[in-house]
N, C-alpha and C positions, 0 to 999 in steps of 0.2 A: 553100232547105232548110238547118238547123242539121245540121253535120258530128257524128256520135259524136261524144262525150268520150271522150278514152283513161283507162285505169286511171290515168295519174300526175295529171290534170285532176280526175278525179274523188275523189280522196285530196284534193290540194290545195282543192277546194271545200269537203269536208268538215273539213278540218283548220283552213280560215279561215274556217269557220261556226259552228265550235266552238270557238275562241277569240276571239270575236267578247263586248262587252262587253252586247249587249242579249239572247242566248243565256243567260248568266250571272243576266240579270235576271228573264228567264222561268223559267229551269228551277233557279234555287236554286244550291246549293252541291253537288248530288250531279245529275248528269248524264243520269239514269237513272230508270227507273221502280222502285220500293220503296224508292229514299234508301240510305242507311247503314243501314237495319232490313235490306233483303234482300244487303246486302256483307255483313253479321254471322251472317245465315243461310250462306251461301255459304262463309264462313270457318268456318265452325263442317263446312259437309259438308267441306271439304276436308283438315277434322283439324288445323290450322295451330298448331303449335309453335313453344314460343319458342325463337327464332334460325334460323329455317327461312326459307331463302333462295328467294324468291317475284317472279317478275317480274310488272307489271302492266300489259298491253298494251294501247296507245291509254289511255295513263293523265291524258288532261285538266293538269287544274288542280292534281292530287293528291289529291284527296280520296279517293281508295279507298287510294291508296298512305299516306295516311298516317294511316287509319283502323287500316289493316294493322298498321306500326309500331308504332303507340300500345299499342292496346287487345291481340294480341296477339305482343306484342313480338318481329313478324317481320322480317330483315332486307332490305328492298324495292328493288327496282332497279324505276322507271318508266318506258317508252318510249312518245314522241306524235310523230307527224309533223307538228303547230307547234312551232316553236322558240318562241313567245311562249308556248306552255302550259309546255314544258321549263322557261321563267324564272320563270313564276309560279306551277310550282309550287314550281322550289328558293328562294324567296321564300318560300313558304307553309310548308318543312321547317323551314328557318330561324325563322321567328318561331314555330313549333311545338314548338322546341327538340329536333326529329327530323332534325336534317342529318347526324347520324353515322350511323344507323338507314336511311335515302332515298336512290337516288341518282338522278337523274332524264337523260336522255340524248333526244336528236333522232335517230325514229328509223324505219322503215319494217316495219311489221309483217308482209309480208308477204317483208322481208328482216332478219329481227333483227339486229342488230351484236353481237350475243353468241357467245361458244364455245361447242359443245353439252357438254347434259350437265352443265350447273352449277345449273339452278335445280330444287329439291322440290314448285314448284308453280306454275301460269300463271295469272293473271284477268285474263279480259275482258269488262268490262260495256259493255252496248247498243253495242257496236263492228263485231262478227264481218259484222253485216247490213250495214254500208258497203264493208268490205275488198268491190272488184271480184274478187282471185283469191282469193275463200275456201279453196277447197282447198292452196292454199300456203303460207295464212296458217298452218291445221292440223299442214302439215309441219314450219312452223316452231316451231309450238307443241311437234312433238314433239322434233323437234330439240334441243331447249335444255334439255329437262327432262332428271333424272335415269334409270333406270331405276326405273320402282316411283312417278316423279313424279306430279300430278295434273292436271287444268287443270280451270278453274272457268268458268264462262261463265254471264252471266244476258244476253237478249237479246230483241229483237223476234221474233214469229212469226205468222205469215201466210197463210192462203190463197188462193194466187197466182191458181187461177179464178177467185174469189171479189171481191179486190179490189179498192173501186169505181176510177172512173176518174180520182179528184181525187188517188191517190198511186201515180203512176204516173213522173210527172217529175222533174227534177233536185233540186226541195225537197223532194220529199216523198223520193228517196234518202239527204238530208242530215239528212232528219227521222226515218231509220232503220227507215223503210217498204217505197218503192220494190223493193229487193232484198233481205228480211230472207226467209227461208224457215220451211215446217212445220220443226216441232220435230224430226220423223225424221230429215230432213235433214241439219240441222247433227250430228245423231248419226251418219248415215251418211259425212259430209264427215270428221269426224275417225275413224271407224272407220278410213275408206282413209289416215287419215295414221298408222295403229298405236295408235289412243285407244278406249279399250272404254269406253264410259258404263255407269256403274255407277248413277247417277242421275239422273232428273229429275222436277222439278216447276211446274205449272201456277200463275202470278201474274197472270193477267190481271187481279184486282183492281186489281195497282198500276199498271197501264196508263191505270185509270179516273181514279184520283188525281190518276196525271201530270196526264189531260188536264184534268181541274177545277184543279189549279193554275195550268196557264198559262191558259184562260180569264180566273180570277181576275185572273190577276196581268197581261194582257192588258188586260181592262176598266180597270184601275185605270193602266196604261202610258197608256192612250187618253187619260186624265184630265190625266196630271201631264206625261206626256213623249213627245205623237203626233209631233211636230219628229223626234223619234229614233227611233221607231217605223219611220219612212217613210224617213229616211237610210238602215236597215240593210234596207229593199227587204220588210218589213211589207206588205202589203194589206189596210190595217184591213177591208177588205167583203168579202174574202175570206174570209181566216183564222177568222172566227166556223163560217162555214162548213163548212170542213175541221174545225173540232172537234166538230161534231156528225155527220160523217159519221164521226171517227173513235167517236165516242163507240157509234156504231151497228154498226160493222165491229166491236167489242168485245163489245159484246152479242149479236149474231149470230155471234160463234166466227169471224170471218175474221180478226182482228188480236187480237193476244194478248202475251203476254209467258209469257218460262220462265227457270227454273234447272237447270245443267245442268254434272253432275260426269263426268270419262272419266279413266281411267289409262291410261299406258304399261306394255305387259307389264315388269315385271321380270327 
């Protein structure tokens, strides 16, 4: 019988699944279901001012973090538990010409390495559902913000009855299914960390999209590059599969996606 993963096992799997180079190839430049369309939403609910000091949690590659920078000239500190994502994204500020705007650090979200109290605003895209202690992760979220702060979150959402039985295991936890919850949920998770959602909204559209893109972009891997497909542990006979069950859990209301804004009391 396979022993449990512990919480640090289960971070580590996810944190060298996602910075993994055929990851990258499936899901594009933006990580996430809605792209940088629904980070611009998201920035937009959280009001983001130029020079408002914003951490972005389980921040990948940087793309959210330096979407942030760019377009609303926020000043972004990024935290990832790979240190290959911490290098490429401060690679990616750099040729961005945002390395004075970015600052990017290795780093465990559900123990920030920040003082509280310094940042106006938290985001976290399609991340919250991997953290094993969500409710810690929340604390921390509150933790670090100001008073009057925000935090942003767009995420996977779930109906755990519901849930066929193909995401249930360790890929489909890294594929940010396994353990993503109802939307109440993650509202009532950060309520007990001091977080009052003052917002949210329904994107299961862009859950569709995702899955039609890596499809695509699957079919056409099969073509040019199955050798790497099958290195990175791929089941080309599989995988087709799981995307029309997800494609079905979507349509049926058990797998979904949301956005979702909470403040700290003032």
């Amino acid at each position: 019988m396979t022993r449990p993963r512990t919480g640090e096992e289960l971070k580590a799997c996810c944190a060298a699944a996602y910075s993994s180079d055929i990851v990258a190839l499936l899901l594009g430049d933006s990580y996430h279901p809605g792209g940088t369309a629904l980070t611009r939403r998201l920035a937009e609910a959280l009001a983001l001012a130029p020079g408002a000091r914003v951490l972005d949690v389980a921040s990948g590659r940087g793309t959210t973090a330096l979407l942030l920078a760019d377009a609303y000239r926020a000043q972004i500190d990024g935290v990832d538990y790979s240190a290959a994502n911490t290098s490429l994204a401060q690679g990616a500020a750099q040729a961005a010409g945002l390395a004075e705007s970015t600052r990017f650090t290795t780093g465990d979200a559900e123990q920030l390495p920040y003082p509280a109290g310094i940042f106006d605003a938290v985001v976290c895209e399609c991340a919250l559902c991997t953290f094993p202690d969500k409710a810690g992760a929340a604390a921390e979220f509150a933790r670090v913000l100001k008073p009057g702060g925000r935090v942003g979150i767009t995420d996977v959402t779930v109906d755990p009855a519901r849930l066929p039985s193909e995401f249930t295991g360790l890929a489909a936890r890294i594929a940010c299914i396994a353990d993503a919850q109802p939307l109440d949920v993650y509202a009532d998770t950060l309520a007990a960390a001091g977080l009052r959602t003052v917002r949210t909204e329904r994107h299961d559209e862009a859950m569709l999209r995702m899955i039609d893109q890596i499809e695509a972009r699957l079919k056409l891997l099969r073509m040019t590059a199955p050798a790497q497909l099958t290195a990175a542990g791929v089941d080309l006979d599989t995988a087709p599969k799981v995307l029309g069950a997800a494609r079905t859990a979507v349509a049926d209301g058990v797998l979904g996606y949301a956005l979702l804004t909470a403040q700290k009391s003032p």
